[in-house]
PADRENDO-106605 format. One record per residue: residue in one letter; x, z, y of N, C-alpha, C, CB in turn; residue number from 1. Coordinates in nm, 2 decimals, decimal comma. Glycine has a CB too. Example, Ala and Ser with C-alpha at 12.3 -4.5 7.8 and 13.67 -1.06 7.14 Angstrom:
residues 2
A / 1,32 / 0,78 / -0,57 / 1,23 / 0,78 / -0,45 / 1,32 / 0,78 / -0,33 / 1,13 / 0,90 / -0,45 / 1
S / 1,28 / 0,71 / -0,22 / 1,37 / 0,71 / -0,11 / 1,29 / 0,79 / 0,00 / 1,41 / 0,57 / -0,06 / 2
END
This chain:
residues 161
X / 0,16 / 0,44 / -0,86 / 0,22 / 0,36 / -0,76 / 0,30 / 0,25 / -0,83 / 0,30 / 0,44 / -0,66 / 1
X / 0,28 / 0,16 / -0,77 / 0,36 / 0,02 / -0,86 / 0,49 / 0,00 / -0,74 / 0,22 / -0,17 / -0,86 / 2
X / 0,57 / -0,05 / -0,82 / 0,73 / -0,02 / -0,77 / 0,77 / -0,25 / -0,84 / 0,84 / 0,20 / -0,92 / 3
X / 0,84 / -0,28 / -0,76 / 0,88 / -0,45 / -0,74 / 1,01 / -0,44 / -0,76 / 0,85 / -0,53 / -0,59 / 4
X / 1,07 / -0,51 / -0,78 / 1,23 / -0,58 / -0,76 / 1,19 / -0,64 / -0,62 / 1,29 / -0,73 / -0,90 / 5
X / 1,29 / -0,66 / -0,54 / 1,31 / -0,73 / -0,40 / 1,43 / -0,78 / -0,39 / 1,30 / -0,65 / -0,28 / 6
X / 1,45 / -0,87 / -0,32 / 1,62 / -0,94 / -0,30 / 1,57 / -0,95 / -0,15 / 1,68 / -1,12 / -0,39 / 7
X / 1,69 / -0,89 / -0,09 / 1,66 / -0,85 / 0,04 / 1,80 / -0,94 / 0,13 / 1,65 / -0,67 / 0,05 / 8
X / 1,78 / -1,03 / 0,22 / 1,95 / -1,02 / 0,31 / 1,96 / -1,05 / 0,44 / 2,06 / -1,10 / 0,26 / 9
X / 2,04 / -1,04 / 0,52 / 2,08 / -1,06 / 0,67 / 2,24 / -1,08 / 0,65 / 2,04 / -0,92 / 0,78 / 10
X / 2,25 / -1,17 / 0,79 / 2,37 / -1,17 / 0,81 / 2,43 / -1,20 / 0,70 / 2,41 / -1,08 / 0,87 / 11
X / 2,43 / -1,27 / 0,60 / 2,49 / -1,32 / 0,47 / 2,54 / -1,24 / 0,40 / 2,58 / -1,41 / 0,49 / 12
X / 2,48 / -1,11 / 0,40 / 2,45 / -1,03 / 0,30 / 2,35 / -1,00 / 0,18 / 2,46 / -0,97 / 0,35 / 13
X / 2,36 / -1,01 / 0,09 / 2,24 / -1,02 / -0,02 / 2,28 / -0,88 / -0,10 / 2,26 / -1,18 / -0,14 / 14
X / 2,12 / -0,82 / -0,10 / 2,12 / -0,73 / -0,22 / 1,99 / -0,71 / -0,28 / 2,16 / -0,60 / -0,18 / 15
X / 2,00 / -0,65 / -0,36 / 1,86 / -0,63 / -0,49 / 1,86 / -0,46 / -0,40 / 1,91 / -0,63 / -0,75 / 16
X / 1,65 / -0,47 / -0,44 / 1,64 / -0,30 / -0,42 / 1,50 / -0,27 / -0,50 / 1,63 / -0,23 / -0,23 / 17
X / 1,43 / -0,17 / -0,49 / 1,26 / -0,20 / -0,53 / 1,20 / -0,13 / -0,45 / 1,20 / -0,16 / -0,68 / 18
X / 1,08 / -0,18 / -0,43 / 1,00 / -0,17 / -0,33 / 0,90 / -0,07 / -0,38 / 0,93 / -0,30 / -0,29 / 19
X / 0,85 / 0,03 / -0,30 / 0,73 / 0,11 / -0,31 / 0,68 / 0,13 / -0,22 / 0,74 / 0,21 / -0,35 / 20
X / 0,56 / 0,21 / -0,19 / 0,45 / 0,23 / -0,09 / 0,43 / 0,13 / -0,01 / 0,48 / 0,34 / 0,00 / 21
X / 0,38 / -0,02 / -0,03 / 0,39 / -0,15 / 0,01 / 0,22 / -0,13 / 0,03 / 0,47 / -0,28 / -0,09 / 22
X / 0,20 / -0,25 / 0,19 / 0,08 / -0,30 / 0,18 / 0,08 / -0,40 / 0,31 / -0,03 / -0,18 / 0,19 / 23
X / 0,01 / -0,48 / 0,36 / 0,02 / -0,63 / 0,46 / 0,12 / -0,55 / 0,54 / -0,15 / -0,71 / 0,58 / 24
X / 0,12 / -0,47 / 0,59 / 0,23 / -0,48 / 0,72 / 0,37 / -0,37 / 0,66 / 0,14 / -0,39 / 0,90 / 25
X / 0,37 / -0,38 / 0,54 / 0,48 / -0,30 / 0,53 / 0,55 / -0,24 / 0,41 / 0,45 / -0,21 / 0,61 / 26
X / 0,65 / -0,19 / 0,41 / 0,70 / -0,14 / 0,28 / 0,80 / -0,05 / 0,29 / 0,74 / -0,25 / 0,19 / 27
X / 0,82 / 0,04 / 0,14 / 0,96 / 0,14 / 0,16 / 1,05 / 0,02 / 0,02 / 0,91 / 0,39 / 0,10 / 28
X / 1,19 / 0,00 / 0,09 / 1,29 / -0,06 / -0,02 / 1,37 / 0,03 / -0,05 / 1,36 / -0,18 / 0,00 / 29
X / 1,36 / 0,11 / -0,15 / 1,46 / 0,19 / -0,23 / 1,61 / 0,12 / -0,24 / 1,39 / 0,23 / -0,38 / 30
X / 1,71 / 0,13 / -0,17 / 1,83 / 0,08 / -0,19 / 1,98 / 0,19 / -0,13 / 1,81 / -0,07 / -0,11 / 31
X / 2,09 / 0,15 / -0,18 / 2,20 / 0,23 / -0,14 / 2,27 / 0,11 / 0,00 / 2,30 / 0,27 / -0,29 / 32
X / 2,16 / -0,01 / -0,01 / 2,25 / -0,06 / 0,13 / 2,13 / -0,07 / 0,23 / 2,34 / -0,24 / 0,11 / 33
X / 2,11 / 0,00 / 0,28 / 2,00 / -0,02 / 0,43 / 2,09 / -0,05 / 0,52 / 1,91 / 0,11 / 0,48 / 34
X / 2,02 / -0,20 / 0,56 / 2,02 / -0,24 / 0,71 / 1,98 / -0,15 / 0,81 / 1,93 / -0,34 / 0,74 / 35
X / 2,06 / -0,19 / 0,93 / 2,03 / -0,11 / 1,05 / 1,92 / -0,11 / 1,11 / 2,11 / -0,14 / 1,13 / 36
X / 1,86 / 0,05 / 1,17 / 1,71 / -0,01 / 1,23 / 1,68 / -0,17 / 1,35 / 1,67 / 0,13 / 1,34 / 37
X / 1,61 / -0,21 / 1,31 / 1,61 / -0,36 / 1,40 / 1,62 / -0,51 / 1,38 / 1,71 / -0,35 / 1,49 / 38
X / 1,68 / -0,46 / 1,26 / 1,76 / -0,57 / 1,16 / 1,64 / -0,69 / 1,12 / 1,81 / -0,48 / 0,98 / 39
X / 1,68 / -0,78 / 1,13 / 1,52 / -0,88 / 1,07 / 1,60 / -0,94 / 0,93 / 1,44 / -1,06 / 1,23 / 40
X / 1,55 / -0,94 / 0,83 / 1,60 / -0,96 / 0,68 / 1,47 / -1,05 / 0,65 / 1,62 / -0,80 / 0,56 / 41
X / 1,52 / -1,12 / 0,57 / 1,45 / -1,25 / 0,48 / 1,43 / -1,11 / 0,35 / 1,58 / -1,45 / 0,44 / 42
X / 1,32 / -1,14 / 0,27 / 1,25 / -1,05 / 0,13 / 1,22 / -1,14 / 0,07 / 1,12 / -0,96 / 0,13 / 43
X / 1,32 / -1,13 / -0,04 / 1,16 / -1,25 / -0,19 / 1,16 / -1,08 / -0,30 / 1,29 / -1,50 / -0,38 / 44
X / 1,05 / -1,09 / -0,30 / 0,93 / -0,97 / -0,35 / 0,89 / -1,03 / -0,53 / 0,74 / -0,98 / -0,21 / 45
X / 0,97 / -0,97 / -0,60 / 0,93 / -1,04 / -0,74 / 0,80 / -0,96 / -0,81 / 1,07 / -1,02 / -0,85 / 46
X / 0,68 / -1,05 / -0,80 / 0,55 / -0,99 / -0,82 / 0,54 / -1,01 / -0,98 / 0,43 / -1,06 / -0,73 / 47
X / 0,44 / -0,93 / -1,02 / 0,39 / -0,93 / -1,20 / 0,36 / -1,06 / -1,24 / 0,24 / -0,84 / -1,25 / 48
X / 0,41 / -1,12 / -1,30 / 0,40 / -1,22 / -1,45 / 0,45 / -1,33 / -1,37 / 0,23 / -1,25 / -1,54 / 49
X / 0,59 / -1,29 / -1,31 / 0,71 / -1,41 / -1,28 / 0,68 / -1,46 / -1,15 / 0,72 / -1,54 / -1,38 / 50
X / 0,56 / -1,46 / -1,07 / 0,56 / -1,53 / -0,91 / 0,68 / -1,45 / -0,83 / 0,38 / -1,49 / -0,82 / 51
X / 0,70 / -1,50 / -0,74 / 0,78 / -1,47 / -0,61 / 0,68 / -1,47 / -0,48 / 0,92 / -1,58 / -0,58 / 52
X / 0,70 / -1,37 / -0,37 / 0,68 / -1,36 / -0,25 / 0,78 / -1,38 / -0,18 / 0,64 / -1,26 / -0,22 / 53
X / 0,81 / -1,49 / -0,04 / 0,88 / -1,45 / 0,04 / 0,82 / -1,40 / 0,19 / 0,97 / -1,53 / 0,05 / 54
X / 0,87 / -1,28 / 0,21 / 0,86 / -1,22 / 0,38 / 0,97 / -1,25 / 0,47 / 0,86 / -1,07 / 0,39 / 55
X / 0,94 / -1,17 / 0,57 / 1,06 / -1,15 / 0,67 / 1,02 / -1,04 / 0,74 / 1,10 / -1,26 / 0,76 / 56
X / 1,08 / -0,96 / 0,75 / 1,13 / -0,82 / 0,76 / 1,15 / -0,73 / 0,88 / 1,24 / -0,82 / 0,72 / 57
X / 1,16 / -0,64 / 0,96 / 1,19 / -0,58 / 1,06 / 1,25 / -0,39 / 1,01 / 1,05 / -0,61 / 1,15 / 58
X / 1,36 / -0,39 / 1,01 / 1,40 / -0,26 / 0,96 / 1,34 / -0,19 / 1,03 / 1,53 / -0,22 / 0,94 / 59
X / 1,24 / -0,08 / 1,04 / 1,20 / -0,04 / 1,10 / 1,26 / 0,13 / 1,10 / 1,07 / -0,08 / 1,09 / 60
X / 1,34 / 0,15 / 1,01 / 1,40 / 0,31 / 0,95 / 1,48 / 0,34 / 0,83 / 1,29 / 0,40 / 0,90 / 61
X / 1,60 / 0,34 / 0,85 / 1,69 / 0,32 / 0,75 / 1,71 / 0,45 / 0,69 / 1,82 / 0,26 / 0,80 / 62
X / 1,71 / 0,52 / 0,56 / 1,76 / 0,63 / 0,53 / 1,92 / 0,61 / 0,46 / 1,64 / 0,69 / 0,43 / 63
X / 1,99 / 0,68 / 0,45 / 2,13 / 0,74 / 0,37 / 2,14 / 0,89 / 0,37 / 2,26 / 0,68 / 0,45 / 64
X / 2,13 / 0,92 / 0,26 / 2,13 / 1,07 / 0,26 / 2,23 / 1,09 / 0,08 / 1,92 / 1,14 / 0,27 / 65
X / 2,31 / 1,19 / 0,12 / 2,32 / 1,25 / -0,03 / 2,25 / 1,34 / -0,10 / 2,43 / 1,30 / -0,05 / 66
X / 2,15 / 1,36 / -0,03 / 2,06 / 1,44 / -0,06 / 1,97 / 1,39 / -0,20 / 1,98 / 1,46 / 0,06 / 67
X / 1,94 / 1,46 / -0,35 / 1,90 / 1,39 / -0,48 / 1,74 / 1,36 / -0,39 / 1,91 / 1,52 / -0,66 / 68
X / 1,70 / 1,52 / -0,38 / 1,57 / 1,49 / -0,34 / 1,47 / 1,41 / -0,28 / 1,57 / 1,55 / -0,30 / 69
X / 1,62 / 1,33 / -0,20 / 1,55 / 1,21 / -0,09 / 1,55 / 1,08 / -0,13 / 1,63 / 1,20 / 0,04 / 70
X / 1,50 / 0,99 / -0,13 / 1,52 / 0,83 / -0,17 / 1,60 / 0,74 / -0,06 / 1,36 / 0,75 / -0,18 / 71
X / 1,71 / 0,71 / -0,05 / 1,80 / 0,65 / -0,01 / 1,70 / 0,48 / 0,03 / 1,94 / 0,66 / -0,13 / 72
X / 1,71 / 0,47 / 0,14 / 1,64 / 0,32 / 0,13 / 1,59 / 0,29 / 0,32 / 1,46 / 0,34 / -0,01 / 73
X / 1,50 / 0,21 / 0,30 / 1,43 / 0,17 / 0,46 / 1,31 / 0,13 / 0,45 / 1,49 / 0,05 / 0,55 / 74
X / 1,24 / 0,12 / 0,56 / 1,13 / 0,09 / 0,59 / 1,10 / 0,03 / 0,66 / 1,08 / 0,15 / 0,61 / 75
X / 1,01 / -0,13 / 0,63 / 1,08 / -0,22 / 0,64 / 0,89 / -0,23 / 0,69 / 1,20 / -0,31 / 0,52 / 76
X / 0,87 / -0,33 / 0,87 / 0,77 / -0,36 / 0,87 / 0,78 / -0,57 / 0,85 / 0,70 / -0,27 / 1,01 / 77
X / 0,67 / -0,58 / 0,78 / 0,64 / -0,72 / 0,76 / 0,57 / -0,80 / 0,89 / 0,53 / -0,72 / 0,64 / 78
X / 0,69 / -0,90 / 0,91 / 0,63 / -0,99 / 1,00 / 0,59 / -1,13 / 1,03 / 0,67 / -0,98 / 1,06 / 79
X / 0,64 / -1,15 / 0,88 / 0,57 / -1,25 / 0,83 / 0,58 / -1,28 / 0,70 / 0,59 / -1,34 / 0,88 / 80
X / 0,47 / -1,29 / 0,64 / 0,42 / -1,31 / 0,49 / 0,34 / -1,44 / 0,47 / 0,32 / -1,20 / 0,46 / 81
X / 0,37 / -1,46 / 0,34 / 0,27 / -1,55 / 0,30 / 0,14 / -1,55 / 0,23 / 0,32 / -1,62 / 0,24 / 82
X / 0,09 / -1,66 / 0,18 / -0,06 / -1,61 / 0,13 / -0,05 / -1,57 / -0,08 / -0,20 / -1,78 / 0,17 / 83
X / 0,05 / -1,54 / -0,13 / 0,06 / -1,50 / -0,23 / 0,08 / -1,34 / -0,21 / 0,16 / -1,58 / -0,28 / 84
X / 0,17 / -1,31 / -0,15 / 0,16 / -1,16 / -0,10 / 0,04 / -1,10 / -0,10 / 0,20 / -1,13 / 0,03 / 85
X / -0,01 / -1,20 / 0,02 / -0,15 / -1,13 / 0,09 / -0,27 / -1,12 / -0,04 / -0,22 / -1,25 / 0,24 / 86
X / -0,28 / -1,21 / -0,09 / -0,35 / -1,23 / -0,23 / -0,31 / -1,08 / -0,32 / -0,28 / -1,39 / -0,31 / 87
X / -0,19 / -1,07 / -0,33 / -0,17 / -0,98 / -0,46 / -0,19 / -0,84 / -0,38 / -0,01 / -1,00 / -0,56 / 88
X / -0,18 / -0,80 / -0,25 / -0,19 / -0,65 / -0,20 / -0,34 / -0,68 / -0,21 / -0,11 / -0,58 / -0,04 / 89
X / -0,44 / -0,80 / -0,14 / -0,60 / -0,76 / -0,18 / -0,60 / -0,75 / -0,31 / -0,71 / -0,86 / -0,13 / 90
X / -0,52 / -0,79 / -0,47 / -0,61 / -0,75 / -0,55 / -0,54 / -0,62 / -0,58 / -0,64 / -0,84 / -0,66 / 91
X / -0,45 / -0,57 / -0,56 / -0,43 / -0,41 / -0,59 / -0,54 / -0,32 / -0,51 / -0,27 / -0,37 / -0,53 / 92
X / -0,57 / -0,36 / -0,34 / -0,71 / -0,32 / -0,31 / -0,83 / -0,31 / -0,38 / -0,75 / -0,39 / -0,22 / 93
X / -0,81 / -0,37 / -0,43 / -0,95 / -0,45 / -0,50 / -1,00 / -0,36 / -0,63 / -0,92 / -0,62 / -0,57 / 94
X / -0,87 / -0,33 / -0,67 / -0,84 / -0,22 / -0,80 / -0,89 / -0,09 / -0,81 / -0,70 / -0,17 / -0,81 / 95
X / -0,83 / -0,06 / -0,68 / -0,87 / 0,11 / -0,65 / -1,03 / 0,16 / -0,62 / -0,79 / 0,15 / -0,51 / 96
X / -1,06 / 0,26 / -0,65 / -1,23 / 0,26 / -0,67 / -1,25 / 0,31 / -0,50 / -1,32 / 0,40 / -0,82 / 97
X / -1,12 / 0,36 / -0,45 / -1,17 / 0,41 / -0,32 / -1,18 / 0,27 / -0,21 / -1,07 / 0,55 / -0,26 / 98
X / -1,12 / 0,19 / -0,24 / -1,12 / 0,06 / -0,12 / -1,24 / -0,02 / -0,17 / -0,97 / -0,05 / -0,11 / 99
X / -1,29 / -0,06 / -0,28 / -1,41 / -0,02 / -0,36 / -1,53 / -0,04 / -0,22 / -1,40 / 0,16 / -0,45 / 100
X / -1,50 / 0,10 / -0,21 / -1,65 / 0,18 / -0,12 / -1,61 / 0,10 / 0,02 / -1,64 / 0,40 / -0,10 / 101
X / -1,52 / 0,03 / 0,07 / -1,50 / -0,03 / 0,22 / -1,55 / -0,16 / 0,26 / -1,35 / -0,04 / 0,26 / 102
X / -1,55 / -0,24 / 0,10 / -1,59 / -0,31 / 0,09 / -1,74 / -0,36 / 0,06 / -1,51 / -0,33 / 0,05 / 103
X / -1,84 / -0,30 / 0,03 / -1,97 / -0,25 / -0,02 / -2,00 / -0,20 / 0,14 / -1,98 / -0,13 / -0,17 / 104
X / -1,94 / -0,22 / 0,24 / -2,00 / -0,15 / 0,37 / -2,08 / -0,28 / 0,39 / -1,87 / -0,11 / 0,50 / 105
X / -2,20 / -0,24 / 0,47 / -2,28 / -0,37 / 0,51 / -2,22 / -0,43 / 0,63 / -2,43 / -0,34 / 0,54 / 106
X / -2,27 / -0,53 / 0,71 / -2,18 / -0,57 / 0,85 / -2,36 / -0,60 / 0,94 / -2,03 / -0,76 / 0,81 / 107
X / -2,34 / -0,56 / 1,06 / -2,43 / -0,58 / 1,17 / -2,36 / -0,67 / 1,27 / -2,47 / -0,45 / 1,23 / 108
X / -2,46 / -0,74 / 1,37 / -2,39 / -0,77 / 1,46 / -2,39 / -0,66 / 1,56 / -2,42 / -0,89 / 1,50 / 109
X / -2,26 / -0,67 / 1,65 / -2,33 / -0,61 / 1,77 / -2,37 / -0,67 / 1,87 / -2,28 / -0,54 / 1,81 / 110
X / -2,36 / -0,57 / 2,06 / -2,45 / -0,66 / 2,14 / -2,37 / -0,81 / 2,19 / -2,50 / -0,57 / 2,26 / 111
X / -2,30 / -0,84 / 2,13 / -2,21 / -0,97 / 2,15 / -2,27 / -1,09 / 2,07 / -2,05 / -0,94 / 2,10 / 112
X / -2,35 / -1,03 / 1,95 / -2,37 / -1,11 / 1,82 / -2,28 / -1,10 / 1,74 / -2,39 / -1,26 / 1,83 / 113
X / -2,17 / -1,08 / 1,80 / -1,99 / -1,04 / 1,68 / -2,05 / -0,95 / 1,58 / -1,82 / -0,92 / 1,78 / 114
X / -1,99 / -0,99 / 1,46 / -2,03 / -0,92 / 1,33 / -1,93 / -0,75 / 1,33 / -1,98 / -1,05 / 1,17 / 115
X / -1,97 / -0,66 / 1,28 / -1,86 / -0,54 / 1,34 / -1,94 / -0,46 / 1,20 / -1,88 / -0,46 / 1,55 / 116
X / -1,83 / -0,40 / 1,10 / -1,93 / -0,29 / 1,01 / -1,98 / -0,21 / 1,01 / -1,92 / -0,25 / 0,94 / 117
X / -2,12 / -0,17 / 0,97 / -2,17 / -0,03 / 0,98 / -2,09 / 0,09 / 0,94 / -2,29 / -0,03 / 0,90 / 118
X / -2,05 / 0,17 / 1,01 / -2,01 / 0,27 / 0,94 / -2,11 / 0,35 / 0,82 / -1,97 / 0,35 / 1,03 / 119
X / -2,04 / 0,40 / 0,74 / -2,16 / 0,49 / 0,65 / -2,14 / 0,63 / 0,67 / -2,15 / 0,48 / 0,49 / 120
X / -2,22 / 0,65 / 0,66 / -2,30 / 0,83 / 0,68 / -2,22 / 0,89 / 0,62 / -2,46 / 0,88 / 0,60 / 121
X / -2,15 / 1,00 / 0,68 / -2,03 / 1,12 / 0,57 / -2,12 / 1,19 / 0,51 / -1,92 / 1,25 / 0,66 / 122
X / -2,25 / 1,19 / 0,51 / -2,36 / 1,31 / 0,46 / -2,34 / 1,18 / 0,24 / -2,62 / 1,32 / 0,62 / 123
X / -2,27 / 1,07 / 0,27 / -2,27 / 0,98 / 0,12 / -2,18 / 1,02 / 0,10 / -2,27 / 0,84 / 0,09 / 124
X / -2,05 / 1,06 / 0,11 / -1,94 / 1,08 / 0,00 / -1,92 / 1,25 / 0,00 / -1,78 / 0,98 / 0,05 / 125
X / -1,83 / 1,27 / -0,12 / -1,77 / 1,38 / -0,13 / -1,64 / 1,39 / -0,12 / -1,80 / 1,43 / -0,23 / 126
X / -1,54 / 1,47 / -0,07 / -1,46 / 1,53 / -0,10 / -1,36 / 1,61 / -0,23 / -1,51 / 1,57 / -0,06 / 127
X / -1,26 / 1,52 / -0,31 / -1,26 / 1,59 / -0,44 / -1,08 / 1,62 / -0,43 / -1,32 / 1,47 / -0,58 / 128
X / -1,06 / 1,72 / -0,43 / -0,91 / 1,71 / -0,42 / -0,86 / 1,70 / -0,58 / -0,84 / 1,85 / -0,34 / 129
X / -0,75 / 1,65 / -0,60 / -0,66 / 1,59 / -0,74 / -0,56 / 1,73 / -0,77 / -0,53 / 1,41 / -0,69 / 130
X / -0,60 / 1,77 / -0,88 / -0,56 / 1,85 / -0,94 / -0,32 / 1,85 / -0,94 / -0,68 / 1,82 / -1,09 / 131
X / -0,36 / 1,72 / -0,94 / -0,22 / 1,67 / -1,01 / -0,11 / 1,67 / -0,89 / -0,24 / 1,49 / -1,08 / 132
X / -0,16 / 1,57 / -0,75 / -0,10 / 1,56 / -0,63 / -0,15 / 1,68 / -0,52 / -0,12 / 1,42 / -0,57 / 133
X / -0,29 / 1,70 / -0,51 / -0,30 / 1,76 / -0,42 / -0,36 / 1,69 / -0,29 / -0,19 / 1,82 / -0,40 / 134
X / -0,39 / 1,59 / -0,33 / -0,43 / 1,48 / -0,20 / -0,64 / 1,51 / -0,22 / -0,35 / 1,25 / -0,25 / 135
X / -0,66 / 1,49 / -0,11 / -0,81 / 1,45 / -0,08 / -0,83 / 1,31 / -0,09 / -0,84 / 1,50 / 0,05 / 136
X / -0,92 / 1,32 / -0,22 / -1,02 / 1,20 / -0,24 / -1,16 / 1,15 / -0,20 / -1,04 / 1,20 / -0,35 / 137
X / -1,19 / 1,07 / -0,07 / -1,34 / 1,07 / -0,07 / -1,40 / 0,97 / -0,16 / -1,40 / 1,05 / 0,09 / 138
X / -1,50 / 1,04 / -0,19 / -1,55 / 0,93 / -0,36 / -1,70 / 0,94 / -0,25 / -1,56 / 1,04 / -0,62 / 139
X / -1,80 / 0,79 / -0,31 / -1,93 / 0,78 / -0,25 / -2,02 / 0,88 / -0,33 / -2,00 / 0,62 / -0,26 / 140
X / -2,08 / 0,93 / -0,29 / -2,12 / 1,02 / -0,38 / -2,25 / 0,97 / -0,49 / -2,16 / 1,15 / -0,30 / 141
X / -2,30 / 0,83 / -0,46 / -2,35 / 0,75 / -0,59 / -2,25 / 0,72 / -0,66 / -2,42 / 0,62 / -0,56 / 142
X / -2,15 / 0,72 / -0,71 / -2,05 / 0,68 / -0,80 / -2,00 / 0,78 / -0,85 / -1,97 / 0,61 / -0,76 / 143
X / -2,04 / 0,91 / -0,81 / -1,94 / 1,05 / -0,85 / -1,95 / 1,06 / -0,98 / -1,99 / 1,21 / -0,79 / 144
X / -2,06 / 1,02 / -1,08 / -2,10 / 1,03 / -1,24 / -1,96 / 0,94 / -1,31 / -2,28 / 0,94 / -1,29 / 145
X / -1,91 / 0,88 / -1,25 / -1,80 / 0,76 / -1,30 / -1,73 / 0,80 / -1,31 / -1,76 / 0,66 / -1,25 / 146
X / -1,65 / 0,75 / -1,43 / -1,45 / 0,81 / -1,42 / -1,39 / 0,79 / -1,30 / -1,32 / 0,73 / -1,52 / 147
X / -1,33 / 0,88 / -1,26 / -1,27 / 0,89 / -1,11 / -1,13 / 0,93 / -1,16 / -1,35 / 1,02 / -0,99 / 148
X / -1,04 / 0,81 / -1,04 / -0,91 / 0,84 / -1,05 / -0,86 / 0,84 / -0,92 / -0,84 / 0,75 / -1,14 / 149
X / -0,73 / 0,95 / -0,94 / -0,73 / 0,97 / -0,75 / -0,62 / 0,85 / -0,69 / -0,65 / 1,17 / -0,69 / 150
X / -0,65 / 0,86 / -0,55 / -0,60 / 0,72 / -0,52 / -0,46 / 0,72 / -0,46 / -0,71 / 0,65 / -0,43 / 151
X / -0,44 / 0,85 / -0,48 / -0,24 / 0,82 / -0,44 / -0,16 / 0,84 / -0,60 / -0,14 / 0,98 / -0,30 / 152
X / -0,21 / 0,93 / -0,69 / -0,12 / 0,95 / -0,84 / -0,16 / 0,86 / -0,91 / -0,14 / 1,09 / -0,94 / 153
X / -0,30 / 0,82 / -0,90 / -0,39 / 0,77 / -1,06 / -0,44 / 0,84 / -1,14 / -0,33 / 0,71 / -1,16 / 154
X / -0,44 / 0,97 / -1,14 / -0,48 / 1,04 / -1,23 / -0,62 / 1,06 / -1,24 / -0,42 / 1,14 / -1,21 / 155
X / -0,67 / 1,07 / -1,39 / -0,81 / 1,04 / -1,38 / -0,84 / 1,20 / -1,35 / -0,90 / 0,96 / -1,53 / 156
X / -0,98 / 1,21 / -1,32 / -1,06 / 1,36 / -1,30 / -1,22 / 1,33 / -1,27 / -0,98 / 1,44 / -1,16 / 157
X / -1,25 / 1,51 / -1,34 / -1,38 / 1,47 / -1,35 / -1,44 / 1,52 / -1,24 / -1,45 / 1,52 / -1,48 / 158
X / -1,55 / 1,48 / -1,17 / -1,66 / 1,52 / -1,08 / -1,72 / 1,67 / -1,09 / -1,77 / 1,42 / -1,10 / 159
X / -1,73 / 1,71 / -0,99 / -1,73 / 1,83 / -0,96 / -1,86 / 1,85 / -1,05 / -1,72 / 1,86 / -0,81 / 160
X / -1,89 / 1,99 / -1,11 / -2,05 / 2,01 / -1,21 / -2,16 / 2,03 / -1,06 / -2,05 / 2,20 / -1,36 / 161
END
């Protein structure tokens, strides 16, 4: 999981936090100052090799806990982004072998003429659970011969014999 610097503020408050579990509509900011749920915060999102993102924000879930176990932070939905963001979460999409397979979907019209995608047959992929997290991976099952890495740890693994 890839983890950001953010400068987050409201109400003329400014703080640094880092961002994880991020995608177009949303993000978790690891911080010891969470805004209140409701809160609308301005985000500049410091992306790989020096660009900036700015958003704007909707606290959608503030955590404070003393708890080690827990990550102190909020959950923040995106309500407005720009097209650098949007650019860099499609190529982290783009990365992963499972979003891969969503994109290789063919498109039909339907009875409108509107373009709408075929779904594909569950009888094509497999099922592979990750030794490491424990999460279920569906891989296409033409690609199962390929290094496979699961798509919430990263961890590579091999295809079932």
């Amino acid at each position: 999981m890839r983890r950001l610097e953010v400068e987050f503020s409201a109400n003329d408050r400014h703080y640094r936090g880092i961002s994880s579990n991020f995608s177009l509509g949303g993000m978790f900011v690891r911080t010891n100052h969470a805004f209140a749920t409701g809160t609308l915060i301005d985000i500049t999102v410091h992306l790989p090799g020096g660009g900036t993102a700015a958003l704007k924000g909707r606290v959608k879930m503030a955590l404070k806990t003393p708890a080690v176990s827990l990550r102190n932070g909020m959950g923040v939905e995106i309500v407005e982004s720009d097209p650098v963001f949007v650019d860099f979460i499609k190529s982290l999409s783009n990365d992963s072998p499972l979003t891969k397979e969503k994109d290789s979907e063919t498109v039909s019209p339907n009875e409108d003429g509107q373009a709408r995608p075929t779904v594909p047959d569950s009888r094509d992929f497999s099922i592979i659970i990750c030794s490491f997290c424990g999460i279920r991976n569906r891989v296409r099952r033409s690609g199962i011969l390929k290094a496979l890495r699961c798509g919430k740890c990263g961890a590579s693994f091999t295809p079932p014999a």
